[in-house]
N, C-alpha and C positions, 0 to 999 in steps of 0.2 A: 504493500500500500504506500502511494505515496501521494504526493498534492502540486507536483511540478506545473501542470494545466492549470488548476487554479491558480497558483502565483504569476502564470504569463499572462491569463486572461486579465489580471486587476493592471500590470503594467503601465496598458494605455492610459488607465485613470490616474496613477500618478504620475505622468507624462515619461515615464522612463523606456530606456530602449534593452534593459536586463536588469537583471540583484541579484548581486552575488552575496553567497550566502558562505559563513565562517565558522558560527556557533555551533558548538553539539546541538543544542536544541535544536537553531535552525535547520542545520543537515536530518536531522531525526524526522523532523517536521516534513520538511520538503520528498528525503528521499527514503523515509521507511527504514534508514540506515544511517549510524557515525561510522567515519574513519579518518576522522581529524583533519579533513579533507575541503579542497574548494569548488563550490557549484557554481555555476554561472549559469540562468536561465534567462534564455531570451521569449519574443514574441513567440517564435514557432521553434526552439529547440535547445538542448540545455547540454553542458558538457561537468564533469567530475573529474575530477584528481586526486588520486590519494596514491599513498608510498606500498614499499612491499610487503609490509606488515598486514595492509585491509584488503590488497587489489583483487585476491581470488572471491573474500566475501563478496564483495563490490559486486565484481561482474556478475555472478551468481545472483545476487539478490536486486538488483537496479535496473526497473525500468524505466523507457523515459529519456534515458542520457545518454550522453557517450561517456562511457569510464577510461580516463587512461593514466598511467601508470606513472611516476616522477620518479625521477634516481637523480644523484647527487649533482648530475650535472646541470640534472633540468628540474626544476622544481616548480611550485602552482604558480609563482608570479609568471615564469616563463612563458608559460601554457595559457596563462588568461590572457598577457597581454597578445600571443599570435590568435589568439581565438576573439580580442575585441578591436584586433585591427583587421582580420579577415573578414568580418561581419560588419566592420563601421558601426563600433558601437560605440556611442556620444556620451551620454547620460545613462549612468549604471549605478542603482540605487545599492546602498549599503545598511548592513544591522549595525543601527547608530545608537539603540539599547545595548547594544553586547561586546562593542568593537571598545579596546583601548585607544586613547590618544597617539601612544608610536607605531599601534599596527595600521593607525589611520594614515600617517606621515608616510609610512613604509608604503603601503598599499599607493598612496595617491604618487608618490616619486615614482612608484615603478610602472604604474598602469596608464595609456595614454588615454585618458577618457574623463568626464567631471564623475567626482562620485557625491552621489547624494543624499543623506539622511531620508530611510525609508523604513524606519522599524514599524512605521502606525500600517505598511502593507500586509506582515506576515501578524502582526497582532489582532489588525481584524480576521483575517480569514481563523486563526487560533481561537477569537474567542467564543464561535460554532464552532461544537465540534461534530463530524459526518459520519453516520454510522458504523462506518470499521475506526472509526477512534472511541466511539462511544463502548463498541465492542470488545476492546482492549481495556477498557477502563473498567467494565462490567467485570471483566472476568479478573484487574487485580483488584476491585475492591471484594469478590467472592474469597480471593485465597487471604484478604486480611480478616473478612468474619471468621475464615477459617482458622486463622494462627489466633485471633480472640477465643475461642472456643477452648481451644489448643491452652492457653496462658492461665482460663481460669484453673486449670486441674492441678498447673503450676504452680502459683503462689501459694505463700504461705508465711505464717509470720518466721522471722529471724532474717530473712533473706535481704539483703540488699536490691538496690535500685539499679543498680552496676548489672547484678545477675537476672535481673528481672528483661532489662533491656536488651541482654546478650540473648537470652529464651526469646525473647519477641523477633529477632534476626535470624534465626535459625528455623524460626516454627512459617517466616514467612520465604525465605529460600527454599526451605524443604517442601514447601506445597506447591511451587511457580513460582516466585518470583524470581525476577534474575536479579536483581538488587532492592535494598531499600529505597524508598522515596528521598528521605530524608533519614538521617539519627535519632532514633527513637527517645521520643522520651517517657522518662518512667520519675514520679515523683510521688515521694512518698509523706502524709500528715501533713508537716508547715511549709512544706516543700514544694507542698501541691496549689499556694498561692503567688507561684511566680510561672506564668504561663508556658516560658521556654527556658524551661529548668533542666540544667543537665545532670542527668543520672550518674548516681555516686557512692558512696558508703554509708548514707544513709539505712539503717537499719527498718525492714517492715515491721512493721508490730499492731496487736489488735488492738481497735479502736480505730485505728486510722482510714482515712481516705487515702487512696492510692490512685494517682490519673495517669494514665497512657495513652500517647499520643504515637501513630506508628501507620505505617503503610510503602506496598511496594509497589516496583513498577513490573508490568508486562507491555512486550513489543513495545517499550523506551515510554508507557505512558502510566502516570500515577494513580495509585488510589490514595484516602487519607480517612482516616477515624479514632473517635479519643471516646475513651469510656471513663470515668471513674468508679473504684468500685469499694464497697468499704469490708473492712478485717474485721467482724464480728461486728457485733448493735453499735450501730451509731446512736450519737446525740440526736435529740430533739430537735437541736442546731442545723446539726448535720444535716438531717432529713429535709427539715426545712427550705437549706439550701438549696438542697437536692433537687428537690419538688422543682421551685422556681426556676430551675435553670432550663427544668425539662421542659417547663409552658411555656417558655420563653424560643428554646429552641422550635415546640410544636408552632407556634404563632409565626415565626421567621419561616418557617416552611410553609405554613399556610398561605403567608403574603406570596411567595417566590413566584413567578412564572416571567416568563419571556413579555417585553413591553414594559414593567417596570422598572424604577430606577435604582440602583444597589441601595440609595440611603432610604429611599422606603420599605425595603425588605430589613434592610438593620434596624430601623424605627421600630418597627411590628416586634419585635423581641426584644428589645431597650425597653420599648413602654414597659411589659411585663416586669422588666427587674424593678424598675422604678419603680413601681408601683406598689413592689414588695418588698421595697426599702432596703434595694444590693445596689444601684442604679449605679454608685459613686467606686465599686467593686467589679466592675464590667469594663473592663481596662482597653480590647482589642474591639476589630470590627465583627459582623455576624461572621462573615465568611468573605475568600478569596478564591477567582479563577483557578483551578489547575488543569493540567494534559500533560507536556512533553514535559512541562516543568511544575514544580509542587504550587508555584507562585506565580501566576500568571491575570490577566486581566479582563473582564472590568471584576472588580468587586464589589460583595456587597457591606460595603462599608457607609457612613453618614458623610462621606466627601463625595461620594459615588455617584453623579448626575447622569450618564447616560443610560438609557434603558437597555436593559438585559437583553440579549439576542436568544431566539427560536437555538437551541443545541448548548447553549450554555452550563458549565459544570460548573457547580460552586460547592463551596464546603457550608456546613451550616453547624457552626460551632461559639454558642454563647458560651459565657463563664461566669465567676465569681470567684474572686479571688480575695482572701481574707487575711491579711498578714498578720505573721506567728499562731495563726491557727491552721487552715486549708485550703484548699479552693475545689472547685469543681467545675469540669467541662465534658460535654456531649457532642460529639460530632458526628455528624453523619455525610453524604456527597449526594447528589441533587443534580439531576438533568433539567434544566428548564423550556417549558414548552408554550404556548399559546393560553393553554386553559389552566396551566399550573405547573406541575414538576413533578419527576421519577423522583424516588428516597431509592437509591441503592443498595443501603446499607441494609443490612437485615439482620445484624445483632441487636438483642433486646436494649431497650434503654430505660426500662423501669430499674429500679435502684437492685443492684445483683451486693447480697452480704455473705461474704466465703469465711 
């Protein structure tokens, strides 16, 4: 799978005559395949280069392109600039999200052409995603309810957060995943009221809340889901919490669907905290794009003015964060549509006590 057509067809509309493309994501995005390599897509046809490490994957897996091969003599600038002067190509947009300052120097001395700042092209096609990505996404957010299933049998008090995390990497490799999304986090009691808390020696123990924040990718595309769960009877407190965070996340997925604007899906689950007097404890936005990358665009955050497109993934993850006591977060992933939104997620989120 890949999306080489679609990024030629949007071309004309940013006035451009190619975009070459740098970033893993990018490559991922475009050709269904990394190999630290340079694409150049034009109107009607697109060329790859990567070294001899990827070139057998390459040709095997890539369609769409012409793949060819660099060795030390001849490497990608070589190759792009005889492919943007045999084509006459003028205006060649660049990922001006992703691209350094001296690759930019580098790139624009060697290549005879204007390069352009074009990331808002691969961003919007990204932020629909088309059924074989929704596909891929479906299937790593099934193997992370899977390694959740897997984890509850896991824990137990004495254990550290260290070892909680290392269990969550293993249970989501071992099912599919070819890597994590991200570094899992695992945070345990007072721990649990800093949202990107990195897992440590922290001792589990009963009483506590425990949040786990974790997800892998398939075919280079992410999933993501955070449960909290508690180590024996919670507080009154706790529960309390608890409760709120779930109406608050149900309310943000009620709002959700395609046509909206990210800060009125955030509002929809804000009111609820507020209401139930955490409001000033709800520290991040509802939720954030993800696909090739865990963090991608629009989200649904209170800055978030333009309305949600027909295909959009988002996370839907309020919290409460209570410092030197706990926090608590629920996340689920969300396709958005016309009349509302797919929950993909399909681990329970009523309060689970091990």
């Amino acid at each position: 799978m890949n999306h080489i057509e679609k990024i030629a067809a949007r071309l004309a509309d940013f006035g451009l005559d190619a975009m070459m493309i740098t970033s893993e994501s990018g490559e991922r995005y475009a050709l269904g395949f990394h190999g630290e390599g340079l694409l150049l897509v034009t109107r009607d046809a697109a060329q790859y280069t990567t070294d001899g490490r990827y070139i057998e994957a390459a040709r095997e897996q890539i369609d769409g392109a012409r793949v060819l091969l660099t060795t030390p003599d001849k490497g990608h600038l070589a190759f792009a600039r005889e492919y943007i002067e045999a084509r006459q190509l003028h205006n060649v947009g660049f990922e001006s999200g992703a691209m350094t300052v001296d690759a930019h120097r580098k790139y624009t001395q060697a290549l005879p052409c204007v390069l352009t700042p074009a990331q808002d092209l691969l961003d919007g096609l990204r932020a629909s995603k088309d059924e074989g990505e929704l596909a891929h996404m479906r299937r790593a957010q099934a193997v992370t309810d899977e390694a959740f299933r897997a984890i509850l049998n896991f824990v137990r008090p004495g254990m550290t957060e260290r070892e909680i995390a290392a269990r969550l990497v293993y249970e989501l490799l071992s099912r599919g995943g070819e890597k994590v999304s991200f570094d899992p986090i695992v945070a345990a009691g007072p721990n649990g009221s800093r949202p990107h808390a990195v897992p440590g020696d922290q001792i589990v123990d009963t009483g506590m809340f425990v949040t786990m924040d974790f997800g892998c990718k398939v075919e280079g595309y992410c999933s993501d889901m955070t449960r909290t769960v508690a180590l024996g009877q919670p507080t009154q407190e706790m529960e309390a919490v608890y409760n709120a965070v779930l109406a608050a996340q149900k309310a943000g997925i009620n709002a959700a669907r395609a046509g909206v604007t990210g800060r009125e899906i955030d509002a929809a689950a804000r009111k609820v905290l507020q209401e139930a007097g955490y409001g000033e404890y709800f520290s991040h936005s509802f939720g954030h794009s993800l696909g090739v990358d865990i963090h991608e665009s629009p989200n649904a955050s209170s800055r978030e003015t333009r309305p949600m497109p027909v295909g959009a993934v988002i996370s839907a993850e309020p919290g409460v964060y209570i410092p030197g006591k706990f926090g608590v977060r629920i996340e689920d992933v969300l396709i958005l549509n016309e009349t509302g939104c797919e929950d993909i997620t399909r681990s329970p989120k009523d309060l689970i006590v091990l």
